[in-house]
N, C-alpha and C positions, 0 to 999 in steps of 0.2 A: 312269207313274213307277215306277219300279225299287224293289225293297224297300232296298236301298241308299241311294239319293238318297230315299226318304220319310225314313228313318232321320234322315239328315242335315239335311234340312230342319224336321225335329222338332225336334232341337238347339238349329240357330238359332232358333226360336221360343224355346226354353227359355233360352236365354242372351240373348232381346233382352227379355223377359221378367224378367231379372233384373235389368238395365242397367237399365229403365225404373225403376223404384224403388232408388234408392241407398242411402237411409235402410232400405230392409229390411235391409241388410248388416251393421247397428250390431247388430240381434238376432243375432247370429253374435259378438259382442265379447267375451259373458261365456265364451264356449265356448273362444273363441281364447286370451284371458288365462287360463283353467285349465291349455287345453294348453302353452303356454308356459312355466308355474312351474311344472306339475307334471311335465313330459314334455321339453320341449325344453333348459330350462334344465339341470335334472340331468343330462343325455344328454350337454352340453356341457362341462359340470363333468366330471362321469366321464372324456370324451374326452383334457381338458386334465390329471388327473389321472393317465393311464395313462403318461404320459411325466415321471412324476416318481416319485423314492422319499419315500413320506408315512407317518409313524407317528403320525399325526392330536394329535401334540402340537408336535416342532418344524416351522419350516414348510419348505412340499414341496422335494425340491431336484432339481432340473431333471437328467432321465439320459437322455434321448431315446428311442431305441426298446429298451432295454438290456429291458425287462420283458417285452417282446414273444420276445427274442432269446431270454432266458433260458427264457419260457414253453415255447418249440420247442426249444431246447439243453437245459438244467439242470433241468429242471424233471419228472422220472422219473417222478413218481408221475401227474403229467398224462398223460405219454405211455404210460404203462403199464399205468395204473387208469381216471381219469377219462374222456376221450379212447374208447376201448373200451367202456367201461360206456354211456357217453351213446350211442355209438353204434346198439346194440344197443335200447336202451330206444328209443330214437325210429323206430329199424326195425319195432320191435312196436306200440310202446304207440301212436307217431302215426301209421305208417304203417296198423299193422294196423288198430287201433283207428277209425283214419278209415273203412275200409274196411266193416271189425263195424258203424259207427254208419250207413253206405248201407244194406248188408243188411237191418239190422234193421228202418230205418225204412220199408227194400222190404216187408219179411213186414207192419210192424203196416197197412199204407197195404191191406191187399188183406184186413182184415176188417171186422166193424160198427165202429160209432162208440164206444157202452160200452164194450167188452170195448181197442179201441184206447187211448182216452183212459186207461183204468188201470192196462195197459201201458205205455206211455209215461208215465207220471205212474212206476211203478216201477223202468223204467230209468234214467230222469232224476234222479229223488231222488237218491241217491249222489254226485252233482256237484254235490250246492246242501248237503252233507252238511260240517261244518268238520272242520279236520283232524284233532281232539283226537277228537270223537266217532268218525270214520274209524277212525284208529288201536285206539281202545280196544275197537273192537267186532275187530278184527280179530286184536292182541297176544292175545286171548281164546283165540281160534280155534290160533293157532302160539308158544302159549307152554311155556315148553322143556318140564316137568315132564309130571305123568301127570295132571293136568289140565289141560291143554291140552285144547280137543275134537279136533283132529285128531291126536294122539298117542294121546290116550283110544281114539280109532278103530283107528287103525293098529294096537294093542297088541290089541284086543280080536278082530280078525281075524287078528292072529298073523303082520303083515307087517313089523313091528318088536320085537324084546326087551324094548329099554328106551328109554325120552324120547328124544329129538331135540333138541338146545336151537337150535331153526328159525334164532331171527333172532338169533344169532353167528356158526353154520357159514357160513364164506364161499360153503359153496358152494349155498346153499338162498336166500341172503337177496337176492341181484338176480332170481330169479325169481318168490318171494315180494312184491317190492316192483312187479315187471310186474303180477302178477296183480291187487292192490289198483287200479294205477295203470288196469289195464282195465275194471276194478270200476268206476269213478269218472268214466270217459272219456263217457260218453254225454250230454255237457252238451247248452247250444244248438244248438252245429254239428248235430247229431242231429234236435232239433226242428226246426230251418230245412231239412234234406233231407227230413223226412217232409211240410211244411208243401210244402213244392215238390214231390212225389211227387203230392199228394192234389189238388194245383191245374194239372197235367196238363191240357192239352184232352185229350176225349175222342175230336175228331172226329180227330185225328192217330194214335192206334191202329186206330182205323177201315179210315181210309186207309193203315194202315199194312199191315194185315191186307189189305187188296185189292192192296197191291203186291207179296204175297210175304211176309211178315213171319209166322211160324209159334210162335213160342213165346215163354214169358217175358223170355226171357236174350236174344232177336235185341230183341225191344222196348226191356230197359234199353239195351243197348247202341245199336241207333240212332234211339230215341226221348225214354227216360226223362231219360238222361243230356244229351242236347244241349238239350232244353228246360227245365232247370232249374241252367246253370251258374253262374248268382248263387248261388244257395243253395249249388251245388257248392264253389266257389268261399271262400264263406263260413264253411264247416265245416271246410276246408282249413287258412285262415288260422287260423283258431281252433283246428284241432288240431295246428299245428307252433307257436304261444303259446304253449297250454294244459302240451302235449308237453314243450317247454325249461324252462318255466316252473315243474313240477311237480316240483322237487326235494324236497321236506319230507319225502316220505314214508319214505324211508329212515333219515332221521335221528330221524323221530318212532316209526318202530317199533323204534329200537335204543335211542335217545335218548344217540345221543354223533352227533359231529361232527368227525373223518370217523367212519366205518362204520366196522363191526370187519372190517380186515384191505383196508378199502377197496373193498370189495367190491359196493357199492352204490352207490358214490361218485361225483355225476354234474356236471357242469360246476356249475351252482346252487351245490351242497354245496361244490365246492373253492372258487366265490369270497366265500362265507360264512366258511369256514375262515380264507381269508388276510385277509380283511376286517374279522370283527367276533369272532375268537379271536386270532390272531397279530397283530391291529391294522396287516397291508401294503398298506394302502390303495391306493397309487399300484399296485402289482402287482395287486390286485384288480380294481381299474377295469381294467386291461389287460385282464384274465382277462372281464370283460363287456365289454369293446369287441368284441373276436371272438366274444364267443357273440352280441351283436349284430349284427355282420355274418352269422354261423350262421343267424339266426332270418332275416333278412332276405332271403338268398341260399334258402331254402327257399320262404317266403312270397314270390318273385318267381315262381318257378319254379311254383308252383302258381296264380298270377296268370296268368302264359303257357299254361297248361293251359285253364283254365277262365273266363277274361275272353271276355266277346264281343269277335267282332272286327267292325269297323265296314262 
């Protein structure tokens, strides 16, 4: 039998396996009734809500796709600010960031166990860190004045005259906000690649090594990486989430909404702005319906990467 048709025939065991007991299916109900109130329904709301003008007092009034139109026509600061800004941040922060969180979990997977677990207990911290403490420890570090510690720095090596005020200047504060954002990035996704790094057979570098296989970098590429594309997989989805998702920190180190000069201002931030300050609800939901489709059209595309194929 072919590794293919075992595969397969595993399956049907697992699906006649679950047919055989129907009543196991009911444990699945409480799961299903959360996703539904708290995921599905809102999802639908939002949808129905993005083809309406809503200022969450009188009721919506039906405009059809006018908020969509307006998003890609009328809508400048989208196209000129937001649009760009997110752009760039998910080039870095999820793309790179994804890439930083394999690396790294390469380097801790190839030392002892103590000295690993501490390291990764270090880089991890920072994503289980909330956003308040985040921020404050960091406003610390790029605050405008000559107490700032990195102004304090710069000033004392004589590569600055006078303070920086970091997080106003437009042109400091979307990089500022990447580096926090990469600060922070080493969640799960991270642990589940090193966890699939360390659970490797060994006999496949082996054998990898008697077919030719000469250094580190031939083994991740046609070793490491094809046998642990779940995990791959896994840190993908979670880092284009994490990624779109992670809007706060621009707001939280400026504390306005938008950003001074917009300059930080990433899909999130604009449909916070039009949502729960300008109260445009129905143009909000717009504004996440397509960062929905954003997130989903990313998270497919990493699916087709990294999905076994049958």
């Amino acid at each position: 039998m072919s590794a293919a048709e075992s595969k397969r025939a595993k399956k049907n065991n697992i699906g006649k396996r679950e047919n055989a007991n129907p009543a196991a299916k009911w444990f699945l109900s409480p799961y299903l009734l959360l996703f539904a109130v708290f995921i599905i329904i809102p999802m639908v709301i939002a949808i129905a809500l993005s083809f309406t003008n809503f200022n969450t007092i009188e009721f919506p009034d039906f405009v059809g796709f006018m908020n969509y139109i307006n998003l890609i026509t009328q809508d400048e600061i989208f196209m000129q600010y937001v649009l760009p800004n997110t752009v760039v941040y998910v080039l870095i922060v999820g793309v790179g960031g994804y890439v930083l969180s394999f690396f790294l979990a390469s380097i801790l997977a190839q030392i002892s166990k103590v000295p690993r677990t501490i390291l990764a207990l270090i880089f991890y911290s920072p994503s289980m860190t909330s956003g308040v403490a985040m921020t404050v420890l960091w406003k610390i570090i790029f605050t405008g004045d000559q107490t700032g510690y990195l102004n304090s720095i710069l000033m004392k090596l004589g590569v600055i005259t006078e303070p920086i005020v970091w997080l106003v200047d437009a042109r400091y504060l979307l990089p500022i906000v990447i580096i926090v954002a990469l600060w922070s990035s080493m969640g799960v996704g991270f642990l589940a690649m090193m966890a699939g790094i360390l659970n490797a057979d060994e006999e496949l570098y082996e054998a990898g090594a008697i077919d030719g296989i000469k250094n580190r970098f031939q083994e991740m590429i046609y070793i490491t990486v094809p046998t642990m594309k779940p995990q791959m997989l896994f840190g993908a989805v979670m880092a284009v989430v994490n990624t779109f998702a992670n809007g706060a920190i621009g707001v939280s180190l400026t504390g306005t909404n938008p950003t001074p000069g917009y300059s930080a201002q990433l899909i999130v931030n604009h449909i916070e702005d039009y949502g729960f300050i300008r109260y445009e609800m129905g143009y909000a939901a717009a504004v996440s319906v397509v960062l929905l489709l954003i997130v989903w059209l990313f998270s497919t595309m990493a699916k087709k990467l990294f999905a076994e194929k049958d």
